[in-house]
N, C-alpha and C positions, 0 to 999 in steps of 0.2 A: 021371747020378747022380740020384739018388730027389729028391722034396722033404723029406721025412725026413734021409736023409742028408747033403745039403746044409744041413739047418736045425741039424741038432746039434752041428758046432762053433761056431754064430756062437751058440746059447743057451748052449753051456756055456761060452765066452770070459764072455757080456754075463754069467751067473749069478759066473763066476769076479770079472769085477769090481766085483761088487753084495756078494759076500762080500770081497771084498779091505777097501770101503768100511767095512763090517760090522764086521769084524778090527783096524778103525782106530778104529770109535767106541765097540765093546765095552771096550776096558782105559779110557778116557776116562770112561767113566760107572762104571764101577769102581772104579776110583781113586777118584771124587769119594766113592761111597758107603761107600767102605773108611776112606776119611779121617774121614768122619762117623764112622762107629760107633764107629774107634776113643776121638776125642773121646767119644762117649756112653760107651764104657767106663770111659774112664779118670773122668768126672765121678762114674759110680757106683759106682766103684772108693772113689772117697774120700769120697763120701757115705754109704757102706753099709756100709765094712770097717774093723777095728781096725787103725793103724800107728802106727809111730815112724820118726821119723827125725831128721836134724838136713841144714840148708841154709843157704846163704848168700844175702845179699840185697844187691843192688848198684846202686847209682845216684848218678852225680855225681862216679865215681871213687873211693867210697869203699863199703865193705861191714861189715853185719853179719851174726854166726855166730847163728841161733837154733834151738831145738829143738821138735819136733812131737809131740804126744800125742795122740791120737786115740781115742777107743771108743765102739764103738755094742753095748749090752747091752741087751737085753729092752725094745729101740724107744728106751732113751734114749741121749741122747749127750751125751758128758764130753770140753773139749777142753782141751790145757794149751801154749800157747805160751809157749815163757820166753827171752830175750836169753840168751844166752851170754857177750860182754863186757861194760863195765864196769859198764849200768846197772842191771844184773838184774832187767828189767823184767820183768813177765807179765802174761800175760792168760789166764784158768783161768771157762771155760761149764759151767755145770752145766745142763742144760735151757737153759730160757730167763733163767737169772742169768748176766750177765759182770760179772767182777770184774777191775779194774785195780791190779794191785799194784806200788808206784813205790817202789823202797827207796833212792833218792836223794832223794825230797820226802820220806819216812813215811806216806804216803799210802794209801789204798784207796780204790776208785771204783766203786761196784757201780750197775749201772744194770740193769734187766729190761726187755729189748727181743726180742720175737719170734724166731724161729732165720730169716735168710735167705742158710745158708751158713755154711760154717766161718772157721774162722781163718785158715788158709791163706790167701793169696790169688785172688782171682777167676782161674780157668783159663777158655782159651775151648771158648766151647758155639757148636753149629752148626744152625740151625733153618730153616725156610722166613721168618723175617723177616731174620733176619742175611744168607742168602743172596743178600737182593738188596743186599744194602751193602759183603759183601766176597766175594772170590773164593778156594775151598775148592783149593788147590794138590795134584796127584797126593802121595801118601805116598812117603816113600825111607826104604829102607833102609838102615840107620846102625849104628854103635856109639860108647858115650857109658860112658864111666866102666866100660870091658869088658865093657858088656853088649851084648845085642843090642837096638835100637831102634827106632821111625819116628818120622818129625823129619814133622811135622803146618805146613802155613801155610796162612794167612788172611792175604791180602792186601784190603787197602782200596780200595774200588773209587771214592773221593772224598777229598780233602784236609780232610773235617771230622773223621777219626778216625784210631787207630794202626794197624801192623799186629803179628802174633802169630804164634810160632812157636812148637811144644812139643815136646818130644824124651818119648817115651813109651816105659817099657819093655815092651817086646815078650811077658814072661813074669806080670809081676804086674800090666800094664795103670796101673800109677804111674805118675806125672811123674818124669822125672830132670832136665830143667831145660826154661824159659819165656827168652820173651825178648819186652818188646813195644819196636818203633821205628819212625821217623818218616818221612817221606816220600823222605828221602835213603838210608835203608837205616841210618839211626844208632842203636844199640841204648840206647835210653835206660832199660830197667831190665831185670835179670836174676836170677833166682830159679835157683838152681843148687843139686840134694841129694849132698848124699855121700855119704846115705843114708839110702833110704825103703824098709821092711819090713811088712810084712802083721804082726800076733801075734793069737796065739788070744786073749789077755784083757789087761787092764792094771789091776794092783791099786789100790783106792781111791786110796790116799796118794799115789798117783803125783799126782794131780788138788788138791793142798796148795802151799802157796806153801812155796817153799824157803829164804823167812826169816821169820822170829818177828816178826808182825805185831802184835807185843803194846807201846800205848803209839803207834802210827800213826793220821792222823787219816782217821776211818771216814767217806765220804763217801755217800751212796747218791742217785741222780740217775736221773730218764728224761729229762734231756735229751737229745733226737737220738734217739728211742725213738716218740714219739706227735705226732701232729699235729691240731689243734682246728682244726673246720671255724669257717670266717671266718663272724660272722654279718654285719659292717659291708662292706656293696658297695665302700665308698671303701677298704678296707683291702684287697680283692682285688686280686693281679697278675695280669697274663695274660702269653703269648707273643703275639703279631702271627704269627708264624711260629714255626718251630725249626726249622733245618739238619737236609735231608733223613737219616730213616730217625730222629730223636729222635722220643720222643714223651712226653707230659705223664703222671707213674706217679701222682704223689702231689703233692695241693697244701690247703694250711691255716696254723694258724700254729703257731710252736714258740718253745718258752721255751728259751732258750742262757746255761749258765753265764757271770755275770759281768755279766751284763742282766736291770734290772729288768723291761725291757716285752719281749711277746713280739715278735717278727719276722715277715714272712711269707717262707713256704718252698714252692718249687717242685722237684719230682725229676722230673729227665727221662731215659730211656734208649732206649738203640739195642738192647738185649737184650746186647750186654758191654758198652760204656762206661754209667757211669751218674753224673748229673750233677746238684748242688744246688746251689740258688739261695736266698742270703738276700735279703731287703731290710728294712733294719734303719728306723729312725726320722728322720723329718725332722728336717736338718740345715742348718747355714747354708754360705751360699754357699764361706766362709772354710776351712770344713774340707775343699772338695772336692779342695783341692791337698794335705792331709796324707794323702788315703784312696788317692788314682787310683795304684792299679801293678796290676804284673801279673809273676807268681812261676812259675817252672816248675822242680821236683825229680824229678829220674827222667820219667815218664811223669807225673806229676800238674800240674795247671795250678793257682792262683790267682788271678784277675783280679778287679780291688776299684774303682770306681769312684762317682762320682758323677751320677747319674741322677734326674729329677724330680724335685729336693730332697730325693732317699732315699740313702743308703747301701749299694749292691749289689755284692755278690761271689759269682762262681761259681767254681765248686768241683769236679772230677774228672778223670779221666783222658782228658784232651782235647787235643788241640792248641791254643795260644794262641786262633789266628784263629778256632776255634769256639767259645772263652769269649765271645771279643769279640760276634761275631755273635749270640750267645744274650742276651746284654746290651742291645745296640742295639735288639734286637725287644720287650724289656720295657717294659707298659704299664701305670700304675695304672689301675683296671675292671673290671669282670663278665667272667670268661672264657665265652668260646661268640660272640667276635664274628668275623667270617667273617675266616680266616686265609687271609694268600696264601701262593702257591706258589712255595720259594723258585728260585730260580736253575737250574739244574744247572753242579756247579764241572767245570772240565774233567779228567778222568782223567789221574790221574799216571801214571808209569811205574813200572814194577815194581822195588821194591827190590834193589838188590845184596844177595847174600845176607855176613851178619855174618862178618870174618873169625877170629871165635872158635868159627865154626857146627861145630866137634867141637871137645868134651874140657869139663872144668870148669874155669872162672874163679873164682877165689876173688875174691865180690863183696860191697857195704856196704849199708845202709842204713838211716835210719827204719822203725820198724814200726809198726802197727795196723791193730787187725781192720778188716774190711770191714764196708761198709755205708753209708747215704745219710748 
């Protein structure tokens, strides 16, 4: 037998299983990339296109029913989020005016604060910095409220944050329902639509409150809107650190309804959790036991403690232990002094998947817009 013909079964065996290998890591990087876009779809799906719908919002075992108005015309955008049960709240963006209309206080609350995102809530986005904090799961194919689907995850690759699931329809690239849960696989809050529609246009009035604001008292506020850079060194906070993948977006001080002095304010994100930090005014020793707790609703933490003789509470969608840890690393001084490098916490294991992971839940919840 030739050298030729001896050589060409053992190179097309070795070729066969260099492509076999091949065949195994092609749908693997496909998957990851399919998962991505659809994420990027669906965020510009609902940043870009007119819809309605109405959904449920659930956390704590209890749910609320509200409704979605949406329009982007000639670059601007008009949003109108309004409760459904009892307290007929809304919230209606003209541009960059939000206005809070509470027809159980009489109230309105108009604040102008820059657009970062709708009313809706924050869906997840997938980016080269997220990527290294959680793990982009193969896409599946699904059906969610008779449509055709894919059920999107984002697993946390650390116990300093949630993870995220998103059921996206397959035809209009919308959300049909979110879930974010904890390290045990426990679904601590869920955003479920019973329906979300694409419309060619949505007429003004839609974007009107649907009670007679006539005789409510008119508030107008940028509180939680601007931040005044610190000119006093002694009033500056810093982090020592921040739990891997945070990092420092926005820091100055901020006037908070209800407080004559300002506070100082830190915002920190991972590119989706995004986390504020007050620290309010020296305090005596005596108050430190009426302030110290720590609150968790749905996926939202509050952790309020007593700190350098200041008053600090952090604020987002975190796990407890990362409130804490962001709090213990708070220093009053000049930020910019060399931060160490925290820990690396050990990798959980991969959530159970939720056993509600088909169909809608009719879920509760507080609502308000997003934002720091």
């Amino acid at each position: 037998m030739s050298f030729a013909a001896s050589f060409a079964p053992r190179a097309l065996r070795r070729w066969a299983s260099l492509l076999a290998g091949v065949s195994v890591m092609l749908p693997i990087a496909a998957f990851a990339d399919d998962a991505r876009d659809w994420l990027e779809r669906m965020n510009r799906a609902l940043a870009e296109e007119s819809y309605e719908g109405t959904f449920f919002h659930e956390r704590d075992g209890q749910s609320e029913s509200l409704r979605i108005h949406h329009r982007v015309k000639n670059g601007e955008v008009a949003e109108r989020l309004v409760s459904l049960d009892g307290s007929r709240r809304e919230f209606i963006r003209l541009g960059e005016e939000l206005s809070y209309v509470l027809p159980d206080q009489r109230k309105v609350i108009i604040e102008n604060r820059p657009r970062r995102g709708g009313l809706l809530p924050n869906f997840p986005r997938f980016d080269e910095r997220t990527a290294r904090l959680y793990r982009l799961d193969a896409v599946q194919r699904t059906r969610l409220v008779e449509r055709d689907a894919r059920l999107i995850s984002l697993v946390p690759l650390d116990p300093y944050r949630y993870g995220h699931r998103i059921w996206i329809d397959a035809r209009t690239r919308l959300p049909l329902k979110s879930e974010v849960y904890d390290r045990s696989g426990q679904v601590l809050e869920r955003i479920a639509f019973a329906n979300l529609q694409r419309v060619a246009d949505i007429p003004d009035d839609v974007f009107q409150p649907a009670v007679s604001t006539e005789g409510f008292r008119r508030i107008e506020s940028d509180a939680g809107v601007r931040l005044r850079a610190v000119n006093d060194s002694a009033a500056v906070w810093s982090l020592r650190t921040a739990p891997r993948g945070f990092q420092v977006t926005q820091r100055g001080e901020q006037s908070l309804p209800g407080s004559e002095d300002p506070v100082s304010h830190i915002v920190l994100s991972d590119g989706l959790a995004s986390v504020s930090i007050f620290i309010g005014a020296r305090l005596t020793p005596r108050s430190a036991k009426e302030i110290a707790l720590e609150r968790q609703s749905g996926a939202s933490t509050a952790f309020s403690t007593f700190l350098h003789g200041h008053h600090v509470v952090v604020i987002g969608e975190i796990p407890v232990q990362t409130a804490r840890v962001i709090a213990a690393e708070l220093a009053p001084g000049e930020p910019g002094a060399p931060a160490r490098r925290p820990a690396e916490p050990a990798r959980p294991g991969v959530p159970g998947r939720s056993r509600e992971a088909i169909g809608v839940v009719p879920p509760r919840s507080a609502f308000a817009p997003q934002g720091p």
